[in-house]
N, C-alpha and C positions, 0 to 999 in steps of 0.2 A: 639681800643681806648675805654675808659672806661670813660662815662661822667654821670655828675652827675646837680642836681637841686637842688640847693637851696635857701631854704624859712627862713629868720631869721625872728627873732620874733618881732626887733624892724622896722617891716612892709616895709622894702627894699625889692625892686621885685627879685624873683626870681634870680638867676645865674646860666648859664651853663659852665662847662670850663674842660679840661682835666687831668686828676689827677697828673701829673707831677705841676703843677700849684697850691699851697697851698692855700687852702680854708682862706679866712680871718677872723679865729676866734679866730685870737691871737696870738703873737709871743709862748704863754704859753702853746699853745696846746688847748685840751680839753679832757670831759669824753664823751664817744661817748656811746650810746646802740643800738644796730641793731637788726631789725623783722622787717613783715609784718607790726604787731600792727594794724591786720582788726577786728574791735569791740574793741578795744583801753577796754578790760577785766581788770578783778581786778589781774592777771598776769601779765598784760602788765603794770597798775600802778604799781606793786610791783617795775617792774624792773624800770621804769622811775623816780617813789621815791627816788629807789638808787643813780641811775644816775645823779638825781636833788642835792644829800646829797653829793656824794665823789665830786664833780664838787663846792659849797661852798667848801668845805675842802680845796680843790685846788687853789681856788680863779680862775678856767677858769669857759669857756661857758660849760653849760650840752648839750650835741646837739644826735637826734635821727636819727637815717638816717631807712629811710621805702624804700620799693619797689614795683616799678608801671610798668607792673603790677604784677600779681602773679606770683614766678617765675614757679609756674607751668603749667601756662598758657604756658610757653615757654618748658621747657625740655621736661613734659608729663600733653598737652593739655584736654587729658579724663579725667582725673585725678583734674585738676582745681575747685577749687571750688567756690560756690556763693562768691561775695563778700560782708561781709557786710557793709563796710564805704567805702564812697568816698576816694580820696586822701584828698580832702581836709575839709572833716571831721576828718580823723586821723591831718593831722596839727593842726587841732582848739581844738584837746583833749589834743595833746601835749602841746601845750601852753598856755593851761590853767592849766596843773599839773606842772609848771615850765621850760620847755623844751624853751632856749634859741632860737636854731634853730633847724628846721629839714629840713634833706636832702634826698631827693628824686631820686634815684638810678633806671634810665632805668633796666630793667631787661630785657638785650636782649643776644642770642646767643654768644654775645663773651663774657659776662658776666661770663654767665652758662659756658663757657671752661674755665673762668680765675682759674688758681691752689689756694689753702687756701693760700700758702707762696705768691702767686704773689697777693691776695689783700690782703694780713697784709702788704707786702713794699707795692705793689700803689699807695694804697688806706688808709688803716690805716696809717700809717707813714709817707710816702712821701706826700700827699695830707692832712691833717687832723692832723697830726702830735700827736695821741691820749697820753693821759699820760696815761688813767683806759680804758677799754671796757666792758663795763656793760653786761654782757649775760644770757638766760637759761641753767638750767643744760643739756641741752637737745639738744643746740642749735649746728648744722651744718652747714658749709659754705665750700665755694671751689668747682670745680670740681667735680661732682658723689658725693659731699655731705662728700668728703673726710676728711674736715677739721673737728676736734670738739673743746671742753674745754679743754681738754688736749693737742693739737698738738697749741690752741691760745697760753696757758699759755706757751708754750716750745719758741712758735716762739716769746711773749712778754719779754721774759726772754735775750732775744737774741736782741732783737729792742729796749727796753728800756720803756715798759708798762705795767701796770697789768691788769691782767686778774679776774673780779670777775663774779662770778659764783653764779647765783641767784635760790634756790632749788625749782623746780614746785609746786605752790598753788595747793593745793585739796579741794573741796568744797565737803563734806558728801562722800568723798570715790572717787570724782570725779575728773578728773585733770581740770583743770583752763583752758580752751583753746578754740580758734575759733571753732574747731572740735564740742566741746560740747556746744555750745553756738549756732551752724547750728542745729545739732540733738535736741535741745531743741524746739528751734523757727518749724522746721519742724514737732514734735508732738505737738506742741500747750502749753508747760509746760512754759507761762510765768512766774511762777514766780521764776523758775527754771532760764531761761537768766537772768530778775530781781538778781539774784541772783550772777552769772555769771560775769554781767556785775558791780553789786556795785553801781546801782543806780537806780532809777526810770523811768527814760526815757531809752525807747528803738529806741535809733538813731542807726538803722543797718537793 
């Protein structure tokens, strides 16, 4: 069973429910983006801006679904990295850059086995009914990391969604990422995270 939480923006508590069970945010669907989004980065705006613009165009909800916790805290433990925002830090960045709702996805062992095609039907389609899925060019999901932008866009083509594909920020040669946003804050280079992050405050 594949359950999910969520938090919409017009301050209804939380919901848990089973993904056969359609999330209510609209007979219309919506534009969905999926990540971590830990340091909610000028990457992570890039792609929630998109998400915020095709979602107007659409006339649905733009909705981010994040995951708690990392999932590599589950697949490979050692490997885990610091976090830097709470959960509910990343919701209060999301909807203040326009994110309708955001859904908050257990990331636990039957997750990590579910195949890429078994969450585009579960979860994307059956549950959430997405029309856009907003992603990095970079962006993996499924099983062993199986699924990419190509096998989404093949399997949206087939379910009735599209697939857009958002090309990784670089900052001075840098790519845009939690990754280098921990390696900064770890040698002391604020103004490098400053940088990173797209704003002055270092909430991370």
């Amino acid at each position: 069973m594949i359950t999910t939480t969520s938090t919409a923006g017009s301050g209804r508590p939380g919901r848990s429910a089973h993904p056969s069970t359609p999330e209510p945010t609209g007979n219309g669907g919506c534009v969905l983006t999926i990540g971590v989004f830990d340091g909610f980065h000028l990457g992570h705006q890039q792609l929630v801006a998109r998400t915020v613009l095709e979602a107007g165009r659409k006339h649905v909800p733009a909705v981010l679904m994040t995951f708690h916790p990392h999932p590599l805290a589950v697949v490979d433990c050692a490997r885990a990295p610091h976090q830097l925002m709470t959960v509910d830090q990343r919701i209060e960045y999301a909807r203040a850059a326009g994110i309708d709702e955001v859904i908050v996805m257990p990331f636990t062992p039957t997750l990590a086995g579910t195949t890429a095609e078994e969450f585009a039907i579960e979860v994307l389609v059956d549950r959430f009914r997405v029309r856009s899925i907003v992603v990095g060019q970079n962006f993996r999901f499924g099983r062993d990391n199986k699924g990419d932008v190509a096998l989404l866009d093949d399997i949206g083509s087939e379910l009735g969604f599209d697939t857009i594909a958002v090309p990784m920020l670089s900052l001075s040669g840098r790519p845009c990422s939690s990754t280098q946003v921990r390696q900064a804050l770890q040698t002391g280079d604020l103004d490098l995270v400053r940088q990173l992050l797209g704003r002055a405050d270092l909430h991370v």
